[in-house]
C-alpha positions in Angstrom: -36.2 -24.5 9.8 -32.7 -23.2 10.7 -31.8 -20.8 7.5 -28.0 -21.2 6.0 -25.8 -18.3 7.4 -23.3 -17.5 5.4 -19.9 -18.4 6.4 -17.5 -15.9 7.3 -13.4 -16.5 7.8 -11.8 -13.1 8.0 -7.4 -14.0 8.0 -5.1 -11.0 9.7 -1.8 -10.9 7.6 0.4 -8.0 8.3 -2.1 -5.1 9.4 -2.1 -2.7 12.0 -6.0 -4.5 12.9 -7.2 -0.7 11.7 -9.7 -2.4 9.7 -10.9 -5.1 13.0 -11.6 -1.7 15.0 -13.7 0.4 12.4 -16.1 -3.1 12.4 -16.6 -3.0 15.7 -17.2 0.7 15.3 -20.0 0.1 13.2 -23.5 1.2 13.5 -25.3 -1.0 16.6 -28.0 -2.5 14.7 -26.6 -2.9 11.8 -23.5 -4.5 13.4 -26.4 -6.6 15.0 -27.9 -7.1 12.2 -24.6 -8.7 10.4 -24.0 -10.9 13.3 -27.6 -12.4 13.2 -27.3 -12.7 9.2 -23.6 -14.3 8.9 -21.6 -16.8 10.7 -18.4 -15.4 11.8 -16.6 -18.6 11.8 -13.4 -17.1 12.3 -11.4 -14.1 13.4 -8.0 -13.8 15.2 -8.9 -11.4 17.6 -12.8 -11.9 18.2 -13.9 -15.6 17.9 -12.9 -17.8 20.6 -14.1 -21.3 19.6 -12.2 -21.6 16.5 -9.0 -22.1 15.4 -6.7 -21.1 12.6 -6.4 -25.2 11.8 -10.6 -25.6 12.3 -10.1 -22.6 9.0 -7.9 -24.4 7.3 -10.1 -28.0 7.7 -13.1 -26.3 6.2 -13.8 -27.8 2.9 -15.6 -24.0 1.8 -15.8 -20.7 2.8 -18.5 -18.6 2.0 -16.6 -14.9 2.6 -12.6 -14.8 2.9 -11.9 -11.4 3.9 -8.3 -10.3 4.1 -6.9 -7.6 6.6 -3.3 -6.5 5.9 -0.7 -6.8 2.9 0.6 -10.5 2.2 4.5 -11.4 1.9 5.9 -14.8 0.7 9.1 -14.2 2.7 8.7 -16.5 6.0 12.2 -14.6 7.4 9.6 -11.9 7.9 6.0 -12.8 9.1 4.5 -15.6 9.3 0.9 -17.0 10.6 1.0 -19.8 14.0 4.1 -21.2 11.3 2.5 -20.7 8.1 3.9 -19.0 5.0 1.1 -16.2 4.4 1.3 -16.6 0.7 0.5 -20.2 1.0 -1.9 -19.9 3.9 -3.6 -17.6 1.5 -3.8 -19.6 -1.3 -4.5 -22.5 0.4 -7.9 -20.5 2.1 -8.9 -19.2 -1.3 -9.2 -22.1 -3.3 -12.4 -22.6 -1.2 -13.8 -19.3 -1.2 -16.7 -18.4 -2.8 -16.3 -14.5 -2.5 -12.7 -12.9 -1.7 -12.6 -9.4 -0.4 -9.5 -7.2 0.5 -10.8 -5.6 3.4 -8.0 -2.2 3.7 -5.9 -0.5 1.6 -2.9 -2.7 2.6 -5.1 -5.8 1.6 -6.0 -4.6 -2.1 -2.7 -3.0 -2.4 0.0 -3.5 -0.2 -0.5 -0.2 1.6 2.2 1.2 4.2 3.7 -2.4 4.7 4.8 -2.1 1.0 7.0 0.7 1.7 9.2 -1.8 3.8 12.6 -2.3 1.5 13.4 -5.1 2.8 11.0 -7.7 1.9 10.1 -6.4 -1.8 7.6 -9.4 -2.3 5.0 -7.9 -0.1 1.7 -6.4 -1.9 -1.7 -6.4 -1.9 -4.1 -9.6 -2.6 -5.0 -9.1 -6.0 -1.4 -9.3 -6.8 -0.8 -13.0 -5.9 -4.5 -14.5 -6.4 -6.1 -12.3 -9.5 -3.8 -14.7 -11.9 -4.8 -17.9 -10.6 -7.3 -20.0 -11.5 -9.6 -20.2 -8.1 -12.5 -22.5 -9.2 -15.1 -22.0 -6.6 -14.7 -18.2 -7.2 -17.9 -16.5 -7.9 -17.0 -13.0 -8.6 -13.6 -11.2 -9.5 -11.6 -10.1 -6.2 -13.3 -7.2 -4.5 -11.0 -4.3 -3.1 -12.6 -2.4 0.0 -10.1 0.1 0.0 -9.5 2.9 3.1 -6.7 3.3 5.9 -9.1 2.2 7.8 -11.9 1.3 5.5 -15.5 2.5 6.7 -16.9 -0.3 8.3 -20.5 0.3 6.6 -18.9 -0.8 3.5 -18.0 -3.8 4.9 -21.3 -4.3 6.1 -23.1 -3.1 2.2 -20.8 -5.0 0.4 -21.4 -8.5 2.5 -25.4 -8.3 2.2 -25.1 -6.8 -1.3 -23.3 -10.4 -2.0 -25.6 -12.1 0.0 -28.7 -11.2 -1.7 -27.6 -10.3 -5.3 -24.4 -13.1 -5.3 -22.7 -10.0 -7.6 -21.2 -6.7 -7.3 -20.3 -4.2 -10.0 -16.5 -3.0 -9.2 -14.6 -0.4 -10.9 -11.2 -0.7 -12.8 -9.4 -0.8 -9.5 -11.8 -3.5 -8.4 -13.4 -1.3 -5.9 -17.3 -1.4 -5.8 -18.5 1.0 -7.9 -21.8 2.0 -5.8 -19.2 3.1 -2.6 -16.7 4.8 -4.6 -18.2 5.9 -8.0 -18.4 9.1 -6.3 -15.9 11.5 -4.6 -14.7 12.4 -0.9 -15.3 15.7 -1.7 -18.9 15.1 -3.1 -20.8 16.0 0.3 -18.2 17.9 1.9 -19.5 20.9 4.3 -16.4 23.2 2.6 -17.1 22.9 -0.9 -18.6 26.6 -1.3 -14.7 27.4 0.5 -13.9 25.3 -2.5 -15.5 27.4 -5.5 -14.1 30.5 -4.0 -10.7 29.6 -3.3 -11.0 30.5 0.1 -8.3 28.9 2.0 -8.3 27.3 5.6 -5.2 29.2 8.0 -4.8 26.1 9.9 -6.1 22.7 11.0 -9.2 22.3 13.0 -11.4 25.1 12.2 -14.5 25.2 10.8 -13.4 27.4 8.2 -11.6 27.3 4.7 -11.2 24.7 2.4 -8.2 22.7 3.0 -7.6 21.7 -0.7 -4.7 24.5 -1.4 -2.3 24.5 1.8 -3.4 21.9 4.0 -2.7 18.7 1.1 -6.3 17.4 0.8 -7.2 14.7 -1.6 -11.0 15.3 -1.7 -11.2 16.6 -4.8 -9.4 13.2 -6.5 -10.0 10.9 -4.4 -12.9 8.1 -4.7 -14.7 7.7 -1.3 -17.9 8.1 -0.2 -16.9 9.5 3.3 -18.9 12.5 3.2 -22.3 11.5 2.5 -22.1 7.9 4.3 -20.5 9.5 8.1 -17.8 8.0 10.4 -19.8 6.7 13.3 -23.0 8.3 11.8 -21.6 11.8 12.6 -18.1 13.2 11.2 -15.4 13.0 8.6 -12.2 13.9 8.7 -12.8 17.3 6.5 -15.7 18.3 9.1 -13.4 18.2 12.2 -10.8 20.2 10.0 -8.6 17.6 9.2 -7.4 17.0 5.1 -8.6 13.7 3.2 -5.2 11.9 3.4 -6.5 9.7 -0.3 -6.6 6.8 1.5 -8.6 4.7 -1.0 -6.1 5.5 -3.4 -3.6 2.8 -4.8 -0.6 5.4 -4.6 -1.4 5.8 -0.8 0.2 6.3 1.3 2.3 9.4 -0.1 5.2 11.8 0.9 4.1 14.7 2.4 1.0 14.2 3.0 -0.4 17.0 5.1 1.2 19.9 2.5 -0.2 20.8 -1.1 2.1 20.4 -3.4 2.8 23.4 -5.8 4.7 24.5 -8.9 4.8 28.2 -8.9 2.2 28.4 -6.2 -0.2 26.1 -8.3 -1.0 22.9 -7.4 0.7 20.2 -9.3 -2.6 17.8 -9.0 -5.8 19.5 -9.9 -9.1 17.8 -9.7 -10.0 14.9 -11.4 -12.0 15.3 -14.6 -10.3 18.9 -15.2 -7.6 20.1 -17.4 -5.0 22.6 -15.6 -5.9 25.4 -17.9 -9.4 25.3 -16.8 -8.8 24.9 -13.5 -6.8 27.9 -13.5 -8.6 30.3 -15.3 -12.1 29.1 -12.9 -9.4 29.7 -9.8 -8.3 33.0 -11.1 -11.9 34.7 -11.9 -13.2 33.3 -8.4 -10.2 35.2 -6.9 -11.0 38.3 -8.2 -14.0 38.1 -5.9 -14.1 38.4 -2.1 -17.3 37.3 -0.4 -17.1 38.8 3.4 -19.6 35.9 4.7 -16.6 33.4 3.9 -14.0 35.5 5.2 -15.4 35.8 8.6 -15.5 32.8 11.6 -18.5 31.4 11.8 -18.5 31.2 15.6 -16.6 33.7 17.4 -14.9 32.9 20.7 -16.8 35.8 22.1 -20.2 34.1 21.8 -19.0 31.3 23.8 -17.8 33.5 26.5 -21.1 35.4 26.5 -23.3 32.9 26.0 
């Protein structure tokens, strides 16, 4: 007997298909895995059999996934002729599960930034005050710019197999981002004592006090679960940008800001006072291992 795979429509609204590309950048067998435990019914730029009007003659939909922010304004984007707002009302009135797959998605992201059409935002901004009757659980922001597509993947069999998920107050799962993105980060003992990176891309430093990281306040498990099962951003020397953020994306954002050469954000779950006095003790300190590279060009040249 031929087991009920879960129906999958996944609607493009206006996204830079970030979000399409970390998928397919998934983990092999696990992306195998998803493809053998779901039906992919529909998706703009991978299914070919479908059509957006087969979508819209579905009488339900298991998983609506959402890439991209949504605009009521047709003068601006539109889908094959269809207002996006109504497309996406339309398409969630038979979902059973809705997820906001990007930070553009759960809310509004870069394309908010656009002056000119002031009605586009995030999902949750036009759907969480209706009343969606087959709904089976409250909208679910996967936030990132792009997200990491194992959370995709966790969150759609966590569903499958457990029909609920426990979400934060941003409507985030709480198991991916209970946590920090600098929880697992290989430049945390930089961190502790306040020993700064000189530039991008080295191994060295923590980029937290020049470089305008968001590790240290930003929820994201990007550390401890790996981009393509092997880096991060912080590990190849590059700052967290706070992707998952709702204020993202910010001015700036490769620069620590500062008042009086102290940062105006500290991180979360510490008062500035403390923060400072921890900073200024650990400065007083100067620990040659840290100071020092940890491979020196000469060893590649004599090696």
């Amino acid at each position: 007997m031929t087991r009920h795979k879960p129906k999958i429509v996944w609607l493009q609204a206006i996204t830079c298909n970030g979000n399409t590309h970390s998928l397919l950048s998934s983990n092999s067998s696990r992306f195998e895995l998803f493809l053998n435990s779901f039906d992919l019914f529909y998706h703009p730029s991978l299914t070919t059999d479908t059509s957006l009007d087969d979508v819209i003659n579905l009488k339900n939909i298991d998983f609506l996934l959402i890439e991209g922010a949504i605009t009521s304004n047709s003068d601006y984007f539109t889908i094959s002729g269809n207002n996006v707002l109504d497309l996406l009302i339309k398409l969630a009135n038979k979902a059973s599960y809705i997820i906001s797959v990007g930070s553009c998605a759960s809310f509004g992201g870069v394309h908010s930034k656009f002056e000119e059409d002031i009605t586009i935002k995030g999902v949750p901004n036009y759907l969480n005050d209706l009343q969606l009757e087959n709904l089976k659980q409250k909208i679910i922001n996967l936030t990132g710019c792009p997200v990491h597509p194992e959370w995709i993947l966790q969150t759609l069999f966590t569903l499958k197999n457990n029909k609920k998920i426990l979400l934060d107050d941003k409507q985030r799962p709480k198991e991916i981002y209970y946590g920090l993105a600098h929880h697992g980060c290989t430049r945390n003992e930089y961190f502790e004592w306040k020993v700064e990176a000189k530039s991008f891309g080295l191994k060295e430093g923590c980029l937290f006090y020049e470089q305008g990281c968001r590790g240290p306040m930003t929820h994201s498990n990007c550390n401890r679960v790996l981009w393509n099962d092997v880096n991060t951003k912080t590990r190849a020397g590059m700052p967290c940008i706070g992707c998952t953020e709702f204020d993202f994306p910010r001015e700036n954002m490769l620069e620590t800001k500062k008042n009086i050469g102290i940062p105006t954000q500290v991180p979360l779950g510490i008062n500035k006072r403390a923060y400072l006095t921890i900073t200024g003790v650990a400065k007083t300190f100067k620990i040659d291992r840290l100071n020092n590279k940890l491979i020196n060009k000469e060893e590649y040249e004599n090696s």
